[in-house]
N, C-alpha and C positions, 0 to 999 in steps of 0.2 A: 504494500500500500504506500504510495506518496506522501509525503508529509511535507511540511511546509518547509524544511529544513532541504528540503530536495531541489527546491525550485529555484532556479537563479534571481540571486538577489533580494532572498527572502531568508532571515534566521529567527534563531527559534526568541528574539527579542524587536527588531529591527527590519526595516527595507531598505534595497537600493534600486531605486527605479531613474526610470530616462525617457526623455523627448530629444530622438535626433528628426529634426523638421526643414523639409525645403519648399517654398513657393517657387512656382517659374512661371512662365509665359508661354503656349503656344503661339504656330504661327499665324491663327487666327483670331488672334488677340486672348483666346482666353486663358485664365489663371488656374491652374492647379496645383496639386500637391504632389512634387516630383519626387518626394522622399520622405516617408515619416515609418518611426517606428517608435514604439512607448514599451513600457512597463510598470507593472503598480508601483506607487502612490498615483500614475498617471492615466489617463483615458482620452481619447479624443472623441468628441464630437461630430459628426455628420458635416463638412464645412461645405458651404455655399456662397456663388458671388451675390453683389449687392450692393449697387451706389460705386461698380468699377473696383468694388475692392474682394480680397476673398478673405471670407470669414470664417473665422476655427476655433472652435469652444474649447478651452481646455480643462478639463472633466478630473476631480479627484474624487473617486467613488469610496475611498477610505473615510472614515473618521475625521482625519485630519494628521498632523506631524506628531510621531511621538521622539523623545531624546534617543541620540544614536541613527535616527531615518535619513538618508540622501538622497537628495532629486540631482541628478544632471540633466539641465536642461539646452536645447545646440539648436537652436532656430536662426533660419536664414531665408531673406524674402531676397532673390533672385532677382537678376539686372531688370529693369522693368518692370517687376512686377508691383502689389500693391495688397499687404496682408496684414489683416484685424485679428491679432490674436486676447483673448478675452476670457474669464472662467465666472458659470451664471450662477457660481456662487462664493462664500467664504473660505478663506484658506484659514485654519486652525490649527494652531503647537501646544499641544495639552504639559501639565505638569512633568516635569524632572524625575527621572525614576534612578538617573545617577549623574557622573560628569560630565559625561558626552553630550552637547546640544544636538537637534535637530538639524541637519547641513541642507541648504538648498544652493546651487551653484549653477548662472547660468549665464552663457554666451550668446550675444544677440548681433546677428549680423546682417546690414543692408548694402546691400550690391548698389550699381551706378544705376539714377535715375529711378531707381526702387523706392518704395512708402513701408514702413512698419509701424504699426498702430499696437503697442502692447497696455492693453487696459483690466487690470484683476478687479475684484470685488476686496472688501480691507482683508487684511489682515489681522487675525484676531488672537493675540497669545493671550494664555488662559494661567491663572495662579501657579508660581513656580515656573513657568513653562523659562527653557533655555533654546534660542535659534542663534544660527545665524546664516548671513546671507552673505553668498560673493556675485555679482555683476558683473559681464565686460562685454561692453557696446560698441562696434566697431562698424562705423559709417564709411563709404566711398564719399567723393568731397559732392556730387551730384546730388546722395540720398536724404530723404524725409526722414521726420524719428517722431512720434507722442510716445514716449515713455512713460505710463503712471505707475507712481506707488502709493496704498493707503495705508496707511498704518493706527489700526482700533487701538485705545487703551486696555482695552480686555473685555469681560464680559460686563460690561456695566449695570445688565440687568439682574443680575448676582452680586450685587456687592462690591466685583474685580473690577477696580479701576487705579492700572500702576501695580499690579500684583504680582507680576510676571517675576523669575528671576535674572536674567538677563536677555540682552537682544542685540546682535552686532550686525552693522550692514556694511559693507563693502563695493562700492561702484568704481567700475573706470570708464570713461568714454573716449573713444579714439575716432578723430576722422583723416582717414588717409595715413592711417599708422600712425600720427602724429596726436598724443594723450593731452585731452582737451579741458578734461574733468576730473578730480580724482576724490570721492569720498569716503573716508572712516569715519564712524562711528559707534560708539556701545552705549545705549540704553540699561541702565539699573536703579530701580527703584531707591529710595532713601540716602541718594548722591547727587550731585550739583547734574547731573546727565538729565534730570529728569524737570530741574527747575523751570526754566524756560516754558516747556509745557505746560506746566500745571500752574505760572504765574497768568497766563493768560486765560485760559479755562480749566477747570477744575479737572475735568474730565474730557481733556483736546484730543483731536483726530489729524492726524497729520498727512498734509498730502502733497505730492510732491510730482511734478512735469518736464522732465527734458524734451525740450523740442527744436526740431533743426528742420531746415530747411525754406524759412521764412526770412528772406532778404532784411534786414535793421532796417532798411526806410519802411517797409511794411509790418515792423510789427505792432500789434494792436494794444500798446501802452496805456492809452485812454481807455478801451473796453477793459481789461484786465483789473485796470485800477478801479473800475465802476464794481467789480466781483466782490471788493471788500464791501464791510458789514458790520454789525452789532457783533456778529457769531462768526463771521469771518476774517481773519488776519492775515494780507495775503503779499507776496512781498513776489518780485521777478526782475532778471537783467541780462544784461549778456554776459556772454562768455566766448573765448575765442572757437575762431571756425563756422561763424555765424552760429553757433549752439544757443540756446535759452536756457534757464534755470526758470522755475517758479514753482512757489513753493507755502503752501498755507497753515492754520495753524484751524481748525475748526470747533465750535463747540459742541457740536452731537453729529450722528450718523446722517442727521437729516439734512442740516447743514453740508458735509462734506459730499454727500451725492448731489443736492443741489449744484455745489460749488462743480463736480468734474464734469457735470453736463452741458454748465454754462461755460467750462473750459474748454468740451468741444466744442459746442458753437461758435465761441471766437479765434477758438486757435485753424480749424477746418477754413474757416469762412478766410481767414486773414492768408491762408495756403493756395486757396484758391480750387480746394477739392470739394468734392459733394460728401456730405458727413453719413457714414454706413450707422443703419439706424441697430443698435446692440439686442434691442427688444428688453431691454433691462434698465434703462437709465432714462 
């Protein structure tokens, strides 16, 4: 009989799952998926085009992250093409069961003249819980980027807010080989990591947009700045390589979806593409 000890990338505590993913373009314009292959914690969805773009759910049919779990993640939207990668639901890292965190590590890469649209639903670490995350984003000097990240304080409807026991995130962005961007960070509760947040709302939701490929005379500084609010604190600028940063600070779950819908809108609109509608947002 099989046990779960048998199956690649599966122990008897632990998973190691993967997304190796390609977009391309046929040569009658349309978009497909020239290369994918997964493994649990991963799933994909059914993808379809829509609004010029091709759309790909990315499915975690587990639970959610427990400490010790790996995702390697290897996505790449092909010269030309134009791909909405999106998950239509929460990503979760449950409590610490020892030292190992949660590893999520993943490689994003846009070919010449290419679009990649990567939009998750938040992120949600749960009391105790340990993650951490490596990034590297690597654009031709031609390609589009909407990077988002949203990061929940926890389960706020439980009590969990700030509860987690650590969180590290790691980004690099490269366009044309040349590192544009480079972020560290670690998140822990009851240290100056966590001040900032919680000086602005008790219980803030953090969210964050790399975007490239909007020319600095076109970018939409007056809309952006109109996004801030009571419940929103929202800050954005350049970076070299024509990149963007923008980056908010939100006071509940309702707020920060409001906030990234309004960010497609204006960031879509200021690109000059037609906005592929998520059915979620």
């Amino acid at each position: 009989m099989q046990t779960f000890s048998d199956i690649p990338g599966i122990t008897g505590r632990a998973i190691h799952g993967h997304l190796d993913l390609r977009c391309d373009v046929r040569p009658d314009g349309t978009l497909y998926l020239s290369r994918q292959s997964f493994r649990a914690p991963v799933h994909l969805g059914k993808s379809h085009n829509g609004s010029g773009a091709l759309l790909v759910h990315l499915v975690n049919p587990t639970a959610g992250f427990f400490d010790g779990d790996r995702l390697d993640l290897d996505v790449t939207a092909g010269a030309g093409s134009r791909l909405v990668m999106c998950t239509p639901a929460a990503s979760r890292v449950f409590r610490a069961r020892g030292e190992t965190p949660a590893l999520c590590q993943q490689t994003l890469k846009v070919e010449r003249d290419a679009f990649l649209e990567w939009i998750p639903e938040p992120f949600i670490p749960q009391a105790g819980a340990r993650y951490h995350q490596r990034t590297v984003i690597e654009l031709e000097k031609s390609a589009g980027l909407l990077f988002f990240e949203w990061i929940a304080p926890g389960r706020v409807a439980r009590g969990e807010v700030f509860a987690y026991d650590r969180l590290r995130w790691e980004l690099d962005l490269k366009v044309a080989g040349q590192l544009m961007a480079r972020e560290r960070y670690e998140l822990r509760p009851g240290d100056h990591s966590l001040s900032a947040l919680q000086d602005k709302f008790p219980a803030a939701h953090c969210v964050t947009a790399y975007v490239a490929g909007i020319p600095a005379e076109e970018w939409p500084a007056g809309e952006l700045d109109d996004l801030s609010s009571d419940r929103v604190y929202l800050g954005h600028g350049p970076l070299p390589g024509e990149v963007h940063l923008v980056r908010a600070l939100c006071a509940d779950s309702l707020a920060a979806r409001e906030l990234m819908s309004g960010l497609r809108r204006v960031l879509y609109r200021a690109a000059g593409r037609e906005l592929p509608h998520l059915g979620r947002l």
